[in-house]
N, CA and C of each residue as an Amber inpcrd file, in Angstrom:
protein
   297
 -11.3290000  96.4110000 -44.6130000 -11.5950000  95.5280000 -45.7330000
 -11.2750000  94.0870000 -45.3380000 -12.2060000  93.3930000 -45.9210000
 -11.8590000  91.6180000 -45.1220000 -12.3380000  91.1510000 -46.6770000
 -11.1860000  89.9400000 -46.8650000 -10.7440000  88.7070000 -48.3030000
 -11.1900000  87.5700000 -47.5990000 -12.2460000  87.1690000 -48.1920000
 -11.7690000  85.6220000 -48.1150000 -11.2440000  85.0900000 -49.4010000
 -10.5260000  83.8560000 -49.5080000  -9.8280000  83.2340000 -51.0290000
  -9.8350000  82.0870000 -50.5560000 -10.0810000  81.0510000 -51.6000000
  -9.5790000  79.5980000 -52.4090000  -8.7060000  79.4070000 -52.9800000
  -7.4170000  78.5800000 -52.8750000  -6.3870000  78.5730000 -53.6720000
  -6.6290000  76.7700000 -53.9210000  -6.3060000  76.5960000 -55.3850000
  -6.4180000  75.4620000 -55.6530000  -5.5850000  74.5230000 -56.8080000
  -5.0950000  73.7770000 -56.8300000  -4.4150000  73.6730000 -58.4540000
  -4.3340000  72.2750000 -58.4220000  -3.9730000  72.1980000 -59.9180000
  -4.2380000  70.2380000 -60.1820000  -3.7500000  69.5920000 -59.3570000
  -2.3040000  69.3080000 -59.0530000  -1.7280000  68.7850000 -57.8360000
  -1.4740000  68.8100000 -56.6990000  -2.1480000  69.6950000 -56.4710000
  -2.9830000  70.4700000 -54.7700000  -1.5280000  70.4950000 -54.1880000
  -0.6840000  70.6010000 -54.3800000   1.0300000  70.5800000 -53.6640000
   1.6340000  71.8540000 -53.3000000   2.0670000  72.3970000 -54.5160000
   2.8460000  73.2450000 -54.1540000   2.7330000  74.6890000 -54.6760000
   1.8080000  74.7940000 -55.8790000   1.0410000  76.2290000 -56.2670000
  -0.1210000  76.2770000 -55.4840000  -0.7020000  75.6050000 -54.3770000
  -1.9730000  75.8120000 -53.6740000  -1.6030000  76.6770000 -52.9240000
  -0.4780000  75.9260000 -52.0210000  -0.1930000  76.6200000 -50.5890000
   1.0430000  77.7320000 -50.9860000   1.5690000  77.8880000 -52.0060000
   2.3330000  79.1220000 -52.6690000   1.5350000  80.0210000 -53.0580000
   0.2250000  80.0610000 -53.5750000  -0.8900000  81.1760000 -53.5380000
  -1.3170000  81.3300000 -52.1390000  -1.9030000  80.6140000 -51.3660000
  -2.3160000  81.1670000 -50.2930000  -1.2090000  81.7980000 -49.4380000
  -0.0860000  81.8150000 -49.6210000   1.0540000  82.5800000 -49.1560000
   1.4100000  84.1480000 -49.2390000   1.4330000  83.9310000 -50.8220000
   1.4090000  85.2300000 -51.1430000   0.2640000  86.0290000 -50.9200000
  -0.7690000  85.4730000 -50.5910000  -1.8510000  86.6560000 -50.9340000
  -1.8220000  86.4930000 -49.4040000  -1.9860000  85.9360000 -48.7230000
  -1.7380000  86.1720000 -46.8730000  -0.4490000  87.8000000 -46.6520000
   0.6250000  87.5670000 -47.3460000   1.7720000  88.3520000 -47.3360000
   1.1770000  89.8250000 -47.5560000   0.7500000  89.8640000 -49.3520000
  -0.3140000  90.7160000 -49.9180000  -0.9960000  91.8580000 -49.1250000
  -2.3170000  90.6300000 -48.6200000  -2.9120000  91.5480000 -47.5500000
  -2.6270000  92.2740000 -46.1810000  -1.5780000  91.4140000 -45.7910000
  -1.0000000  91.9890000 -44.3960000  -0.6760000  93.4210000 -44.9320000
   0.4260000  93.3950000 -46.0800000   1.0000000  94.5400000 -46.2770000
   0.0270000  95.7130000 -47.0310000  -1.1160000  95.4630000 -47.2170000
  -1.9920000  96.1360000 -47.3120000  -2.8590000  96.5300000 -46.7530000
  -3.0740000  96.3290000 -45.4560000  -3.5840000  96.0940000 -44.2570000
  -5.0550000  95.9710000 -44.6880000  -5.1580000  94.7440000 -45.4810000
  -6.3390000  94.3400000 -45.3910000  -6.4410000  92.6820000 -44.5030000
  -7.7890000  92.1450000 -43.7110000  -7.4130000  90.8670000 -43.1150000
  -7.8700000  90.0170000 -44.3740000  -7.5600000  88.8180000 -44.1240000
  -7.6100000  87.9680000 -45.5170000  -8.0390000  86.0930000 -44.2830000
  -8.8150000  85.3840000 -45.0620000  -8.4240000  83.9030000 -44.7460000
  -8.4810000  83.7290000 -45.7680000  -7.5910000  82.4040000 -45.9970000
  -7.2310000  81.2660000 -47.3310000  -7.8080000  79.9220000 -46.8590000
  -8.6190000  79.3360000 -47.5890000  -9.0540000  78.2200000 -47.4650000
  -8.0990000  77.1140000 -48.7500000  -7.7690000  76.3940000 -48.3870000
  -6.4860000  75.8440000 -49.3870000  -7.4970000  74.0890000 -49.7700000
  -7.2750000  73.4660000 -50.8690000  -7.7580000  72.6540000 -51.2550000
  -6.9090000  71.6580000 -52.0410000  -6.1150000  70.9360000 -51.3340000
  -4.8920000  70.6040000 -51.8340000  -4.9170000  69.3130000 -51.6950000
  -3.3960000  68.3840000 -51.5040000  -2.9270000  67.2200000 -51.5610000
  -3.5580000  66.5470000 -49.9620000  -3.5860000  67.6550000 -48.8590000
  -4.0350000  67.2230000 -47.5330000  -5.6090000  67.5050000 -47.6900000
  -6.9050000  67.4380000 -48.9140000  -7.9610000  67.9890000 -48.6080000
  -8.2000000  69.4250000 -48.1840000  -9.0870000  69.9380000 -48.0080000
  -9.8010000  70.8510000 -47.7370000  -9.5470000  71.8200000 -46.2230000
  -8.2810000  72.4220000 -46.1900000  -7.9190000  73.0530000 -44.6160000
  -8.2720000  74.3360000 -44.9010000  -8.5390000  75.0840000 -43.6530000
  -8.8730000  76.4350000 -43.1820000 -10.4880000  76.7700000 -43.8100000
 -11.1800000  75.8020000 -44.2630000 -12.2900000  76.0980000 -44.3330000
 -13.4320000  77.3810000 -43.9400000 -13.8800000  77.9000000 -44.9570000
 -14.5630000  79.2930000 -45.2490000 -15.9550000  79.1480000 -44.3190000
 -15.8970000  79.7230000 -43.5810000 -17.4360000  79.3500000 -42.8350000
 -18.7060000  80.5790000 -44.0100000 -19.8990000  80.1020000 -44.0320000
 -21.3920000  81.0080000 -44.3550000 -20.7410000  82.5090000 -43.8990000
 -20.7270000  82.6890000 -42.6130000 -20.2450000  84.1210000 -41.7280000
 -18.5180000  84.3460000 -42.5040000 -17.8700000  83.8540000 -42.5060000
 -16.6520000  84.6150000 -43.3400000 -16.5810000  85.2580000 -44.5680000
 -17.9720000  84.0380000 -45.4950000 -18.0550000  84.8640000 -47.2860000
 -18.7850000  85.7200000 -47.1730000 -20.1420000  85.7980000 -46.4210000
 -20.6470000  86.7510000 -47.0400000 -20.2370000  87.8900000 -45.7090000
 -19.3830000  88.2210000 -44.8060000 -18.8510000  89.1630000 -44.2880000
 -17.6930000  89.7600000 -44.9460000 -16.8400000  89.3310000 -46.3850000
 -15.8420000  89.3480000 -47.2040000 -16.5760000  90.6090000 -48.1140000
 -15.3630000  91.5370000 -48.0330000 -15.3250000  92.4680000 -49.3050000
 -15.4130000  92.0290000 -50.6760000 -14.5530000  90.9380000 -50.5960000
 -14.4370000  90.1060000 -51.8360000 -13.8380000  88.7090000 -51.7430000
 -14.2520000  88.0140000 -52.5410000 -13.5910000  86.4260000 -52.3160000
 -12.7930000  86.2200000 -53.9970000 -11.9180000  85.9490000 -53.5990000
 -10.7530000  85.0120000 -54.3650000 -10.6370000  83.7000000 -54.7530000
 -10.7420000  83.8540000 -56.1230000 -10.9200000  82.2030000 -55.8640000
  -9.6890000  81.8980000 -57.1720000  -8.3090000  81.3460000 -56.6660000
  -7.1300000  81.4110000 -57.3380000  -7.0890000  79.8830000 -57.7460000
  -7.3070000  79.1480000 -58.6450000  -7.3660000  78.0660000 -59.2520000
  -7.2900000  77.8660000 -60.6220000  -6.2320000  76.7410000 -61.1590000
  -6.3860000  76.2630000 -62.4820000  -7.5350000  75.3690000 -62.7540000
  -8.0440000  74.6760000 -61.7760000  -9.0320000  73.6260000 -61.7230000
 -10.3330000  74.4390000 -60.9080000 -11.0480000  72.9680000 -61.5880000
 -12.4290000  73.7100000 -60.5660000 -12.4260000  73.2310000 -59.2950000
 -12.7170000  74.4340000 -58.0500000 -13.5130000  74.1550000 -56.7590000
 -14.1380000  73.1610000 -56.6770000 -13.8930000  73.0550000 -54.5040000
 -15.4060000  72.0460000 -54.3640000 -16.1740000  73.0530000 -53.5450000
 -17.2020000  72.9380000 -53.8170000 -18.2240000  73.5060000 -53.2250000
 -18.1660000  74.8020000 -53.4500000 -18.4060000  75.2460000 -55.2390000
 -18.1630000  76.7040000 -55.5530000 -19.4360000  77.3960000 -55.6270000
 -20.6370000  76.3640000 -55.5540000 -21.9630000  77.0490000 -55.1090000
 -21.9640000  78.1920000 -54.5450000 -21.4860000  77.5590000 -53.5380000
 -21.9680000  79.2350000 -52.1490000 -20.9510000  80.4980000 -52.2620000
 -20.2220000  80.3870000 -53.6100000 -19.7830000  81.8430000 -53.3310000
 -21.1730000  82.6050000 -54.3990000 -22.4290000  82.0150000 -54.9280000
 -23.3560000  82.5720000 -55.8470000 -23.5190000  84.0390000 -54.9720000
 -24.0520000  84.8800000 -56.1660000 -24.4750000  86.1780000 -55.2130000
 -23.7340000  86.9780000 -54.6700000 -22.2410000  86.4900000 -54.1270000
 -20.8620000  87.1060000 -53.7510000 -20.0330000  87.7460000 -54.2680000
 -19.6010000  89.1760000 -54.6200000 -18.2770000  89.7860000 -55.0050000
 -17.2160000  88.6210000 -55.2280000 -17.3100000  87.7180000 -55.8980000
 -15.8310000  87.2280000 -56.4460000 -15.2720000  87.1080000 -57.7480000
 -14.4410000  86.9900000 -57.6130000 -13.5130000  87.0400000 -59.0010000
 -12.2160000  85.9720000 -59.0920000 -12.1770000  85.3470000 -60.0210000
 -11.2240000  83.9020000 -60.7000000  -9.9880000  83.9860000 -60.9850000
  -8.6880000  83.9940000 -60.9770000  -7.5190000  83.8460000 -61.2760000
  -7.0440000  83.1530000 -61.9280000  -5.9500000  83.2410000 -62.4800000
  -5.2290000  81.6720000 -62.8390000  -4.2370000  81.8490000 -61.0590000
  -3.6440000  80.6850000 -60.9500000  -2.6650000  80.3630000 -60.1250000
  -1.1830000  81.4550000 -60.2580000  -0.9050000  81.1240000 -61.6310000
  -0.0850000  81.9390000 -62.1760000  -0.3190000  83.7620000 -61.9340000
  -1.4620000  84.5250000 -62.1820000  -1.6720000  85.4580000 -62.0500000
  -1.4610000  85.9450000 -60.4790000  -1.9190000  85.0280000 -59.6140000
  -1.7010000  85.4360000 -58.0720000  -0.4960000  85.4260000 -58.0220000
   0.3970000  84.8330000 -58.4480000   2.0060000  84.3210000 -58.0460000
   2.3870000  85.6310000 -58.2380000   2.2270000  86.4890000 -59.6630000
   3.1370000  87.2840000 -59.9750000   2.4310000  88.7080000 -60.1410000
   1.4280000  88.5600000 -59.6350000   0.8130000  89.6440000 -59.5200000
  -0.0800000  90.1810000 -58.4500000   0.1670000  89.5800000 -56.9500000
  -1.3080000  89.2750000 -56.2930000  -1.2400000  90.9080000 -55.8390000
  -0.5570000  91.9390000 -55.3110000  -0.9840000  92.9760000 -54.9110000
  -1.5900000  93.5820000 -56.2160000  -1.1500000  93.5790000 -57.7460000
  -1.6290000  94.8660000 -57.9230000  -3.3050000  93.8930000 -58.5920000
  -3.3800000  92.7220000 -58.1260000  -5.0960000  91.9520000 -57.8780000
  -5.8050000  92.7480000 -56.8170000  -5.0750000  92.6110000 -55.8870000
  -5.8530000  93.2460000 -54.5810000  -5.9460000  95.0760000 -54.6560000
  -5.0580000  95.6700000 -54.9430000  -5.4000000  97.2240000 -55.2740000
  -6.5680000  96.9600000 -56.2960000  -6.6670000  96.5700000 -57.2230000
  -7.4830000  96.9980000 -58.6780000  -9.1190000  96.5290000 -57.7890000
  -8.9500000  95.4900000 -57.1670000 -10.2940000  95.2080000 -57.0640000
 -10.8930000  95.6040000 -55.4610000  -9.8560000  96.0630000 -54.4470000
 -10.6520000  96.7100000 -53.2500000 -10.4540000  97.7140000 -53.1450000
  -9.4340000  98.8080000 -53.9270000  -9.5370000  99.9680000 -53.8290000
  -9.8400000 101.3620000 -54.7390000
């Protein structure tokens, strides 16, 4: 099973890269592979290539705010979060929806 995810939040600081944490943690221990593309205070790092989404079981997209460039997940297995919901819940996110 392969994740890609977006983590994103108003002040791109410190719930961005605290979601993409946990759900990195998440998947290891679920032995699923995962990338996080983070959209934060430093811009746009780890960037999702065409070949990563649509090779993804499912994409994540963990944000209080809206994405950039949420076009191209059209057509894609994904599903929306709050920030909050990944924090305190991201495995039983990832059981319910890849297994």
């Amino acid at each position: 099973m392969k994740i890609v995810a977006v983590t994103a939040c108003p002040t791109g600081i410190a719930h961005t890269y605290m979601a993409a944490d946990v759900l990195k943690k998440a998947a290891a221990k679920l032995g699923v592979s995962i990338k996080v593309e983070t959209q934060g205070a430093m811009g746009v790092e780890n960037v999702l290539t065409p070949v990563d989404i649509v090779s993804a079981d499912l994409v994540i997209i963990a944000s209080d705010i809206e994405i950039e460039d949420k076009n191209r997940f059209l057509g894609i297995n994904s599903k929306q979060f709050p920030i909050e919901t990944i924090l305190t819940d991201v495995e039983g996110i990832l059981k319910k929806h890849l297994f």
